[in-house]
N, C-alpha and C positions, 0 to 999 in steps of 0.2 A: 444830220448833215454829213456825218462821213460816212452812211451809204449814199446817200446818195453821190459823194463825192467821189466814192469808188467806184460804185455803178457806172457815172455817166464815165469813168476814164475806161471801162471796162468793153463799154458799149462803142466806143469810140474807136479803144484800139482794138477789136475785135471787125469792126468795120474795115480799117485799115490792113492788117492782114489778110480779111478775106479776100478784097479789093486791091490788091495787088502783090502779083510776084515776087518783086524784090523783095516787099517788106515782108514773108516769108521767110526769103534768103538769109535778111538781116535778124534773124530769130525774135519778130515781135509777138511772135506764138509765146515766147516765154514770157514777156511783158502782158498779155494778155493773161495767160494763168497764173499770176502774181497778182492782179488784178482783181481776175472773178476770185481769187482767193479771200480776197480781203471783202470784196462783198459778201461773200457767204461767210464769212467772220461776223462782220456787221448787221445780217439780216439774224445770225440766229443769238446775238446780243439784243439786239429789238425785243425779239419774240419776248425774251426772258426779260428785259425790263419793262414792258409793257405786262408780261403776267404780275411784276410787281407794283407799278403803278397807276396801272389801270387807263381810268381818263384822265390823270394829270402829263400821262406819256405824252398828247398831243394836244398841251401846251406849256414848250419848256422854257423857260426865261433864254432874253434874245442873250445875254453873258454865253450862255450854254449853249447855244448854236453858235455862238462865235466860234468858240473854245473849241466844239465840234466839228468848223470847216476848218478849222487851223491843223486839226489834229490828221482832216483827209487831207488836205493838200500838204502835207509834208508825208502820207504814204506815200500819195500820188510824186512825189520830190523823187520821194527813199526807194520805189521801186523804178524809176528811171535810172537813177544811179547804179543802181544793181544791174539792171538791164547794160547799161551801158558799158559796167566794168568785164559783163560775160562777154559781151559783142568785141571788147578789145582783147580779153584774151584768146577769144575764139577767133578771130580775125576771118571774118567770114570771103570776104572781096582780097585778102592781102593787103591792105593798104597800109598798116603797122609795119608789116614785113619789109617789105617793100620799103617806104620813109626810114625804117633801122639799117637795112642795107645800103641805102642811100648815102645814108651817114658814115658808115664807117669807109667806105670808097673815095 
């Protein structure tokens, strides 16, 4: 489940980026290879627990799939987050700048 859970975020924003400008602007390229990173983490964890479990690999108690989307959707959380703190410090559009200057005037 947490490829797949990274996958489809991957697939997703990978779509998003290619499909429009801004969200280029707004560095979702970085959010994208955050992403495929963690899928390619997670495909070659596969590999290697499937060379050790063989045919018990596909079928793992549903506890364990649980456990396993909990574990992708809190990447998928954890690299929003990140995503989001690069986009505030990099301020791509000004609008940090902008709202801070605002404030102090």
């Amino acid at each position: 489940m947490t490829l797949l859970t990274a996958a489809f975020a991957a697939i997703t924003c990978t779509i998003i980026w290619y499909s429009s400008s801004r969200a280029r602007k707004l560095r979702i390229g970085t959010l994208c290879l955050m992403y495929w990173g963690a899928s390619l983490m997670w495909l070659i964890d596969a590999v290697f627990e499937y060379a050790e479990l063989h045919e018990a690999f596909f079928a793992p108690a549903p506890v364990d799939m649980l456990n396993d989307l909990y574990l992708g959707l809190s990447v998928v959380a954890l690299g929003l987050i990140i995503w989001l703190v690069i986009l505030l410090v990099k301020d791509p559009e000004g609008v940090v700048r902008a709202s801070l200057l605002r404030k102090k005037n």
